[in-house]
DRENVEX-105093 format. One record per atom (N, C-alpha, C, O): residue in one letter; x, y, z. Coordinates in steps of 0.02 Angstrom, whole numbers, padded with zeros to 5 digits, always signed. Example, Ala and Ser with C-alpha at 12.3 -4.5 7.8 and 13.67 -1.06 7.14 Angstrom:
2
A+00660-00284+00390/A+00615-00225+00390/A+00660-00165+00390/A+00712-00166+00423/S+00642-00112+00354/S+00684-00053+00357/S+00645+00002+00394/S+00670+00057+00402/
! end
This chain:
88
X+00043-00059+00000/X+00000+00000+00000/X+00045+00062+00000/X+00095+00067+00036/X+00022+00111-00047/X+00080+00147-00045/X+00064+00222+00010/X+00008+00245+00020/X+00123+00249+00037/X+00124+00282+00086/X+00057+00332+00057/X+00006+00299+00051/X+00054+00366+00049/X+00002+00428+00021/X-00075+00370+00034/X-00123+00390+00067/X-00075+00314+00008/X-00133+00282-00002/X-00159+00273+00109/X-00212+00278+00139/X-00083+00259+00131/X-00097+00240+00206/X-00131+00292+00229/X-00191+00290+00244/X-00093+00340+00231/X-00092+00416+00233/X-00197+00452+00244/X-00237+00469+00288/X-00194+00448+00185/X-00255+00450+00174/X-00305+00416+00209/X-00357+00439+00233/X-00283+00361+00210/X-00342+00309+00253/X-00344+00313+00334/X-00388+00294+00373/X-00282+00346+00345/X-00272+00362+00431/X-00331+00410+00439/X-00382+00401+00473/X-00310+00476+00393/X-00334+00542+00426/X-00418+00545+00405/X-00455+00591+00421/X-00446+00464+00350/X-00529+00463+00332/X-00541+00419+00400/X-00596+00430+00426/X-00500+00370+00433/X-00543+00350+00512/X-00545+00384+00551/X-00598+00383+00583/X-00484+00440+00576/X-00488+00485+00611/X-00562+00554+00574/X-00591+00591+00613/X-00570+00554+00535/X-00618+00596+00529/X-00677+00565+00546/X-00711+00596+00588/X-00696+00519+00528/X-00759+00467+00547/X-00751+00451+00628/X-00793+00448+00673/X-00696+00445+00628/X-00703+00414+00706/X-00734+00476+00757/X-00776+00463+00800/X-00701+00557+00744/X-00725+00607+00757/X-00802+00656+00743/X-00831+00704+00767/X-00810+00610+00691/X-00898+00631+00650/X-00946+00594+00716/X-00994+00612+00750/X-00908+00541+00712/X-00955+00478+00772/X-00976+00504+00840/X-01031+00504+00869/X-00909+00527+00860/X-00916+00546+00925/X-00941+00612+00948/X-00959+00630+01004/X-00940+00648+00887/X-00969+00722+00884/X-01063+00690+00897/X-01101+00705+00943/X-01070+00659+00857/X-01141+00627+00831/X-01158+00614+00883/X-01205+00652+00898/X-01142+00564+00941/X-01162+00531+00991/X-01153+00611+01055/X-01197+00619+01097/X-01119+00639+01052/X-01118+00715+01100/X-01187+00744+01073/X-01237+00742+01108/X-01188+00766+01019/X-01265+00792+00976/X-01314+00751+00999/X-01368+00778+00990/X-01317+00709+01018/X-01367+00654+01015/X-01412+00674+01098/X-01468+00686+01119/X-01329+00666+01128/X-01335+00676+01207/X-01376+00744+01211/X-01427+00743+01246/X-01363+00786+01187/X-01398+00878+01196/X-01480+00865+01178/X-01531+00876+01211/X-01469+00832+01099/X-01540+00843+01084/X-01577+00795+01150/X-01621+00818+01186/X-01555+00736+01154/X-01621+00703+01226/X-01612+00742+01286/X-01654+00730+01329/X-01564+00789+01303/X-01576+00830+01355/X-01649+00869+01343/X-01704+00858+01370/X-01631+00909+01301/X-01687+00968+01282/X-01761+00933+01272/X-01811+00963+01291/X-01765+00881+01248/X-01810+00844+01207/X-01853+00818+01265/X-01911+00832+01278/X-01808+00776+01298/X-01843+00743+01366/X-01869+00791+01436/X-01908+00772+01480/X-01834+00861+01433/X-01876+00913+01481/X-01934+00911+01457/X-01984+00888+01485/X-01928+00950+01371/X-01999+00961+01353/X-02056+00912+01359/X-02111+00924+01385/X-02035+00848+01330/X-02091+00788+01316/X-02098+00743+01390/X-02153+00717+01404/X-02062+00738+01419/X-02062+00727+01478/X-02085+00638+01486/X-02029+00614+01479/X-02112+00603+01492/X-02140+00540+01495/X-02154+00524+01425/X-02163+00463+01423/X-02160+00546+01373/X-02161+00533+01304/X-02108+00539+01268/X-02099+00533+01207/X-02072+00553+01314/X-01993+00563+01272/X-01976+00468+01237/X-01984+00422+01278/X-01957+00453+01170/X-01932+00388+01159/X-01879+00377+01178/X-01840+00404+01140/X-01850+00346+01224/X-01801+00317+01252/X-01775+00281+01220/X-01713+00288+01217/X-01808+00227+01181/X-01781+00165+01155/X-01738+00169+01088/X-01693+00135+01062/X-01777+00233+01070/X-01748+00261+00990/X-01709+00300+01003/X-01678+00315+00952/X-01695+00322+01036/X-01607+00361+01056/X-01541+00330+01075/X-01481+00343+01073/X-01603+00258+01105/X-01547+00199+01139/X-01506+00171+01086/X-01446+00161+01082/X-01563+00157+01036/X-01549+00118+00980/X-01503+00170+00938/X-01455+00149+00905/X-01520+00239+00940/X-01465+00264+00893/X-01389+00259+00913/X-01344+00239+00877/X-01383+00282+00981/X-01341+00273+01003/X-01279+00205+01001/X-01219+00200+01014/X-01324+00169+00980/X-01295+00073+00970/X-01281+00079+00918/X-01236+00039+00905/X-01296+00110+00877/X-01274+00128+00784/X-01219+00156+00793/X-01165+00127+00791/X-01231+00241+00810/X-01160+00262+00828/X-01093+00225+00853/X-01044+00221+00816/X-01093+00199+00912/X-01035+00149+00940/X-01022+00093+00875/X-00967+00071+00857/X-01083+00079+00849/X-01051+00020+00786/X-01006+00051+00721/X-00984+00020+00672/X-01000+00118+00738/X-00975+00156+00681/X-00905+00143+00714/X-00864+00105+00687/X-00887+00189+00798/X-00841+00166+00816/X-00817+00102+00819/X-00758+00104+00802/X-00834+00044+00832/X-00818-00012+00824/X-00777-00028+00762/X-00717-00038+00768/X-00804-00029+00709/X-00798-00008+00650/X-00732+00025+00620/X-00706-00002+00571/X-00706+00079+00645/X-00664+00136+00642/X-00610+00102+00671/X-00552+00103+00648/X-00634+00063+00734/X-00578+00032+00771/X-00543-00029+00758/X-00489-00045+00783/X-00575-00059+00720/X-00539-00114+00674/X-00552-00117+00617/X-00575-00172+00602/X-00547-00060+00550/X-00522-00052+00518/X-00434-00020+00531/X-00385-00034+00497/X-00438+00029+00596/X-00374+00045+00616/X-00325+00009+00643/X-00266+00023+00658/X-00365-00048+00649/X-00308-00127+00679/X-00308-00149+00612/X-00257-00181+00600/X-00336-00146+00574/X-00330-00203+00491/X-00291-00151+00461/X-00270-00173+00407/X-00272-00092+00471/X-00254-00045+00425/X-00182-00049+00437/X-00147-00045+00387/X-00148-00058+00507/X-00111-00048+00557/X-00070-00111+00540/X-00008-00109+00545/X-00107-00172+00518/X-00083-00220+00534/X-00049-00248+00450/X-00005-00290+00442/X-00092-00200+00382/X-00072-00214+00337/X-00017-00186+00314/X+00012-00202+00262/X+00009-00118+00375/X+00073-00058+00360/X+00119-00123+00393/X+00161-00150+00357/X+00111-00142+00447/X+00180-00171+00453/X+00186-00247+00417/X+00240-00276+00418/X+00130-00275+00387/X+00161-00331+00361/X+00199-00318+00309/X+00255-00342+00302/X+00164-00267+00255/X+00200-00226+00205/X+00275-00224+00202/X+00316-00246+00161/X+00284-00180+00280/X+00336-00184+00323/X+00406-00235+00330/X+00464-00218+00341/X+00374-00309+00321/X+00409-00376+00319/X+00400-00377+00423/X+00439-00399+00465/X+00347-00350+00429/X+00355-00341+00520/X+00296-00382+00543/X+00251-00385+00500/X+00286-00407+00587/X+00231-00471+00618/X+00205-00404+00680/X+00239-00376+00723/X+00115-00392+00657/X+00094-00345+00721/X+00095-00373+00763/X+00089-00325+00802/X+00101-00444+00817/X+00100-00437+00859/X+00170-00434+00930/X+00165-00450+00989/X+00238-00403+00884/X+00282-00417+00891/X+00304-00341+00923/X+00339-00324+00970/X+00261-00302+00867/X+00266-00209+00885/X+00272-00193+00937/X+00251-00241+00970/X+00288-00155+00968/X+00261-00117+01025/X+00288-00057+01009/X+00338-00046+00974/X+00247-00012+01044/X+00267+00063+01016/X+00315+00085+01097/X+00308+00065+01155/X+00359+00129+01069/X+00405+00142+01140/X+00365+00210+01166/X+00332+00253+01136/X+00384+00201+01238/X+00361+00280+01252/X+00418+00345+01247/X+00479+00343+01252/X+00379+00395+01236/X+00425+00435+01224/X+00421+00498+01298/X+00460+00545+01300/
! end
């Protein structure tokens, strides 16, 4: 995979992964406001459920970034589970 191609694919999970979590914060505000007003009619279950979408996006994001991760270092001639990143 060539560098520019990796490149690219880092900074489209990191944008998604950030769309997600923006989404699920948005989500949180609107059932604030929503559930004062409607009060006992507020749908619970359909916010629950969106919310379970959202995280499947993250899920999602999160292992494409292990499959993505794992195809740079085989590329590499490197075995991922051998990596470890040092601290700096």
């Amino acid at each position: 995979m060539p560098i520019s191609a990796e490149s690219e694919a880092r900074k489209a999970l990191q944008r998604l992964r950030r769309a997600a979590e923006k989404s699920l914060r948005e989500v949180d505000a609107l059932e604030g406001a929503l559930r004062r007003a409607e009060g006992d009619d507020f749908p619970t279950e359909a916010y629950d459920r969106l919310r379970g979408h959202l995280e499947l996006v993250n899920d999602f994001v999160d292992e494409e970034s292990r499959r993505l991760q794992e195809k740079i270092l085989h590329s590499g001639g490197l075995e991922p589970g051998r990596v470890r990143r040092g601290s700096a």
